[in-house]
N, CA and C atoms as a LAMMPS dump frame, in Angstrom:
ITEM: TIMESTEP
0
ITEM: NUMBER OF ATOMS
228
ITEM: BOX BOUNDS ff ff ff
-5.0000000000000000e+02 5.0000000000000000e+02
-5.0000000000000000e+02 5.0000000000000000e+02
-5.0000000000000000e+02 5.0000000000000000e+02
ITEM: ATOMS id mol type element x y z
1 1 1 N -219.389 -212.544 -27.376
2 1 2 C -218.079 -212.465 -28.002
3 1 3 C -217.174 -213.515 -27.369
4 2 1 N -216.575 -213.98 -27.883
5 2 2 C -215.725 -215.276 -27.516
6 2 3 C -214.223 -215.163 -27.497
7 3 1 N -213.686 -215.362 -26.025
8 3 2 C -212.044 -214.964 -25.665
9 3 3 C -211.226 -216.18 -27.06
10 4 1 N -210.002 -215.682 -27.183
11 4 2 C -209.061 -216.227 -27.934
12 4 3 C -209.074 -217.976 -27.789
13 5 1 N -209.617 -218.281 -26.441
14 5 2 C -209.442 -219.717 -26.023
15 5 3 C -211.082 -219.877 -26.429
16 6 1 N -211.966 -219.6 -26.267
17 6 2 C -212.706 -220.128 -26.674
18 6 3 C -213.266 -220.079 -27.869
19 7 1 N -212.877 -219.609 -28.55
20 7 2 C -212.701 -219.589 -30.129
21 7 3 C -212.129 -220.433 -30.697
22 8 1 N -210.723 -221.241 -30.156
23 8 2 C -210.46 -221.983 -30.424
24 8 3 C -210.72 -223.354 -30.233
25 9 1 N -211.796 -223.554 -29.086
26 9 2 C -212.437 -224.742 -28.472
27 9 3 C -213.309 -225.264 -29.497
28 10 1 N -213.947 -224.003 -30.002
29 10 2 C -215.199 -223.695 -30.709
30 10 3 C -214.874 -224.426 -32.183
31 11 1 N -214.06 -223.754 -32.659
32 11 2 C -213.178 -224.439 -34.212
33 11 3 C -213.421 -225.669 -33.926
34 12 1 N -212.357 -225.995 -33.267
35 12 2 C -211.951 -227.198 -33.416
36 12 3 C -213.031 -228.581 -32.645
37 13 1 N -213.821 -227.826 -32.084
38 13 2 C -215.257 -228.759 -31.773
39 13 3 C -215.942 -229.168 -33.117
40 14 1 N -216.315 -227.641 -34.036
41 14 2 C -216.701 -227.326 -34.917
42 14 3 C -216.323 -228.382 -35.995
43 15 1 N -214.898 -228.298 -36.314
44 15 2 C -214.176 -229.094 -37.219
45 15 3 C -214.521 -230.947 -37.077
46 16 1 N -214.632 -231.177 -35.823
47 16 2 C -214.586 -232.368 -35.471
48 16 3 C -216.446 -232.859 -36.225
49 17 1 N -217.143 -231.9 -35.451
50 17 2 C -218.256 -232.282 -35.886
51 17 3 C -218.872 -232.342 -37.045
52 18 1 N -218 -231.582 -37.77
53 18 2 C -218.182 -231.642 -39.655
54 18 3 C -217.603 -232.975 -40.338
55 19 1 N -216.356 -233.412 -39.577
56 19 2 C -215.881 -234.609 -40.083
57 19 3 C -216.937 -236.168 -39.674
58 20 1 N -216.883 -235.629 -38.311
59 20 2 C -218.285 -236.896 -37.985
60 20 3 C -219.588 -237.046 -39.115
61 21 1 N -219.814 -235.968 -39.433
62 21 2 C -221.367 -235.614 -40.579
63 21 3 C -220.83 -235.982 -41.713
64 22 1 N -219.772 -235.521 -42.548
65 22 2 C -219.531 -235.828 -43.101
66 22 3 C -219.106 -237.441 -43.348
67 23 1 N -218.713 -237.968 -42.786
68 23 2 C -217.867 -239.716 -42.519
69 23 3 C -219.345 -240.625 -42.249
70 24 1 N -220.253 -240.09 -41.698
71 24 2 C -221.322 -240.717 -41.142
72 24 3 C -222.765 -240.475 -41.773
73 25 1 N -222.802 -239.384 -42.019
74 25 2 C -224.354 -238.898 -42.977
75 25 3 C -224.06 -238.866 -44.793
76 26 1 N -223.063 -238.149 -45.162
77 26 2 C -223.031 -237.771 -46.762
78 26 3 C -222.401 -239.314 -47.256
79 27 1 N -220.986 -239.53 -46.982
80 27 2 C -220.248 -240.368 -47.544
81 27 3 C -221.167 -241.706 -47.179
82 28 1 N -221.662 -242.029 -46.058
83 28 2 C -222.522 -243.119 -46.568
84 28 3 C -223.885 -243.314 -46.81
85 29 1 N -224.362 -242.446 -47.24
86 29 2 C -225.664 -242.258 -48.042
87 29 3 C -225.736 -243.301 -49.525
88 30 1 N -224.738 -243.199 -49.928
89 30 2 C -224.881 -243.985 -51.417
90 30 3 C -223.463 -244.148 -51.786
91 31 1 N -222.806 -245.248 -52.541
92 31 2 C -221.882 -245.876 -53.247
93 31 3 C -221.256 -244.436 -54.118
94 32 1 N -222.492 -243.403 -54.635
95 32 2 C -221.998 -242.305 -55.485
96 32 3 C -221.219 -241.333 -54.188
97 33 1 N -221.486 -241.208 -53.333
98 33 2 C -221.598 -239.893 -52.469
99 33 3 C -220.335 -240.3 -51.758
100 34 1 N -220.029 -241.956 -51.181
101 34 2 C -218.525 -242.139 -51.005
102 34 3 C -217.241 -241.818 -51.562
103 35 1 N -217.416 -241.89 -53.067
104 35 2 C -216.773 -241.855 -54.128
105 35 3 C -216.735 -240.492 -54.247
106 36 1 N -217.604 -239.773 -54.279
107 36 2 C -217.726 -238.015 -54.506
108 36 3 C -216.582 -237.618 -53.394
109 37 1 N -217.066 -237.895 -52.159
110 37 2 C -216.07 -238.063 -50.417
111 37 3 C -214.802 -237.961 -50.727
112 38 1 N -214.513 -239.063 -51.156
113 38 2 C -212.955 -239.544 -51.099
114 38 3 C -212.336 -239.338 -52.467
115 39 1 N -212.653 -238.918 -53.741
116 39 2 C -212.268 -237.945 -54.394
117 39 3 C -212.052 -236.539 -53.969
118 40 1 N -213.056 -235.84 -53.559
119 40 2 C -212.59 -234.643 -53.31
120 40 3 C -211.609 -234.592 -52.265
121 41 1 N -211.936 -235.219 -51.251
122 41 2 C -210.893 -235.255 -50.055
123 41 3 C -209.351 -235.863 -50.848
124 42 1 N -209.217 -236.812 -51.531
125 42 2 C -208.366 -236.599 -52.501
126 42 3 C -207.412 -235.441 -53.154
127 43 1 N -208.586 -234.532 -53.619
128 43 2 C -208.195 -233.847 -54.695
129 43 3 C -207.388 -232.395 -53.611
130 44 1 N -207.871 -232.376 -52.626
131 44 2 C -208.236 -231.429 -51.716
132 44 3 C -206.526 -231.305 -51.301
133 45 1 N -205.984 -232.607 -50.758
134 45 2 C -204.898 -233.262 -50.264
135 45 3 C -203.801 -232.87 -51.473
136 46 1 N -203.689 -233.281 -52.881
137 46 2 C -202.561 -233.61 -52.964
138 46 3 C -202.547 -231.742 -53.711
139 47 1 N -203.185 -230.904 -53.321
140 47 2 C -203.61 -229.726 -53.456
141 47 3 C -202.737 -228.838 -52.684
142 48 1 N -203.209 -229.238 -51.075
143 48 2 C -202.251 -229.25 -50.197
144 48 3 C -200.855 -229.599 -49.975
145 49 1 N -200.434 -230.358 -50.609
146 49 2 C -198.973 -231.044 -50.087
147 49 3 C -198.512 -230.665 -51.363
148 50 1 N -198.727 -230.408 -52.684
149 50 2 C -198.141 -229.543 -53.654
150 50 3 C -197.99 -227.651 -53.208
151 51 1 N -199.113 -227.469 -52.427
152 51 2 C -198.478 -225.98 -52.228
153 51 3 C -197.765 -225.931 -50.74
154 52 1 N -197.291 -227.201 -49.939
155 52 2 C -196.894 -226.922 -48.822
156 52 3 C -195.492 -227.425 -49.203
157 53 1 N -195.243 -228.001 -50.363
158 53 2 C -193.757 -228.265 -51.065
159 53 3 C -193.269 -226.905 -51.822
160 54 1 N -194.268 -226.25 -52.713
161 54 2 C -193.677 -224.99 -53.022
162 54 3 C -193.519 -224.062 -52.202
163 55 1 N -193.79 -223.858 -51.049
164 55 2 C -193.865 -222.74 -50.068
165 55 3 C -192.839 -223.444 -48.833
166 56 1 N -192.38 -224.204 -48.593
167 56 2 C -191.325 -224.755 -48.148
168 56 3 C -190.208 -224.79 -49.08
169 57 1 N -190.095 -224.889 -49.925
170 57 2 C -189.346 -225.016 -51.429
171 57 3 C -189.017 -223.353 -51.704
172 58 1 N -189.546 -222.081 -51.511
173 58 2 C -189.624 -220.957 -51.436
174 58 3 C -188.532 -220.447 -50.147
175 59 1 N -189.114 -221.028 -48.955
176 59 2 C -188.7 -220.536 -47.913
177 59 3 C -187.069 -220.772 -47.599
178 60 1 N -186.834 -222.348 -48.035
179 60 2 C -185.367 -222.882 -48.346
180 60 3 C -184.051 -222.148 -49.044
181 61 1 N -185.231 -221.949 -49.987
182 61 2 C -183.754 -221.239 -51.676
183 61 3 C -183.495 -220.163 -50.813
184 62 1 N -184.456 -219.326 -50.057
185 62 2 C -184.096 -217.781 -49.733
186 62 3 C -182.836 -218.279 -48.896
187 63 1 N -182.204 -219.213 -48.362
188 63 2 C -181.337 -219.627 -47.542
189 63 3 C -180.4 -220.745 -48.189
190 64 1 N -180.493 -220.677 -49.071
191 64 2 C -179.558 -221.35 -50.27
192 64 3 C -179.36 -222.686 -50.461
193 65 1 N -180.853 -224.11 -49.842
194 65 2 C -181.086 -224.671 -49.888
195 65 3 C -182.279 -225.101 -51.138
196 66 1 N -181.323 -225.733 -52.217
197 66 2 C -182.602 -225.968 -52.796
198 66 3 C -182.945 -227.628 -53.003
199 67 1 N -184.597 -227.627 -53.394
200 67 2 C -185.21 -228.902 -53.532
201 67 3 C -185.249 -229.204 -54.567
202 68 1 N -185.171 -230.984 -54.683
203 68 2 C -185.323 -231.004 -56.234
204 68 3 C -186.593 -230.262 -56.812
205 69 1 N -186.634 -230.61 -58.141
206 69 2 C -187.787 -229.392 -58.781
207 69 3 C -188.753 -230.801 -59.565
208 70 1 N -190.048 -230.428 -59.167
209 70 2 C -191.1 -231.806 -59.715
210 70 3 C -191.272 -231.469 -60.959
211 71 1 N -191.083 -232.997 -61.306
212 71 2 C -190.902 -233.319 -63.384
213 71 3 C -189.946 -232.926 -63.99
214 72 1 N -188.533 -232.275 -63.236
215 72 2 C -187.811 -232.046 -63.953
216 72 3 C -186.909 -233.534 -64.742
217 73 1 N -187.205 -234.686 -63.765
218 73 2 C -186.839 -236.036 -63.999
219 73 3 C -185.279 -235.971 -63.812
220 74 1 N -184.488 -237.037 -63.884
221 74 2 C -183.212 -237.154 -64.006
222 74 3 C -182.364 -236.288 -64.56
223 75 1 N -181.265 -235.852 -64.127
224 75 2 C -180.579 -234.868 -64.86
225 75 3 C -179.24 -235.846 -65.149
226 76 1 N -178.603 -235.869 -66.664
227 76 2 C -177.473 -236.569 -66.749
228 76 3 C -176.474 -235.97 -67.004
């Protein structure tokens, strides 16, 4: 069983070594498998930073700060 600290050693060893395999074995295997890579890691991202704008964007209004709102475009 693994204390709170080493659980977290563990992750984040973990994490590191998936990005190495990944960056080094899949993505350069073939011209297709780069492209597969850096699309999803792509897709993955702007995935992320759209729900870390609505959930920051959430947390704001409750405090009577609001953000602009995406696509609402120019208001005249």
């Amino acid at each position: 069983m693994y204390t709170p600290g080493e659980l977290v050693v563990e992750l984040v060893t973990d994490l590191w070594e998936m990005i190495v395999i990944i960056g080094t074995e899949v993505a350069l295997a073939d011209p297709l498998s780069a492209v597969a890579v850096a699309g999803g890691a792509a897709f993955i991202t702007i995935a992320v930073v759209v729900f870390l704008y609505s959930a920051i964007g959430a947390v704001l209004a409750e405090v009577g700060i609001t953000l602009p709102r995406i696509g609402d475009g120019q208001s005249s």
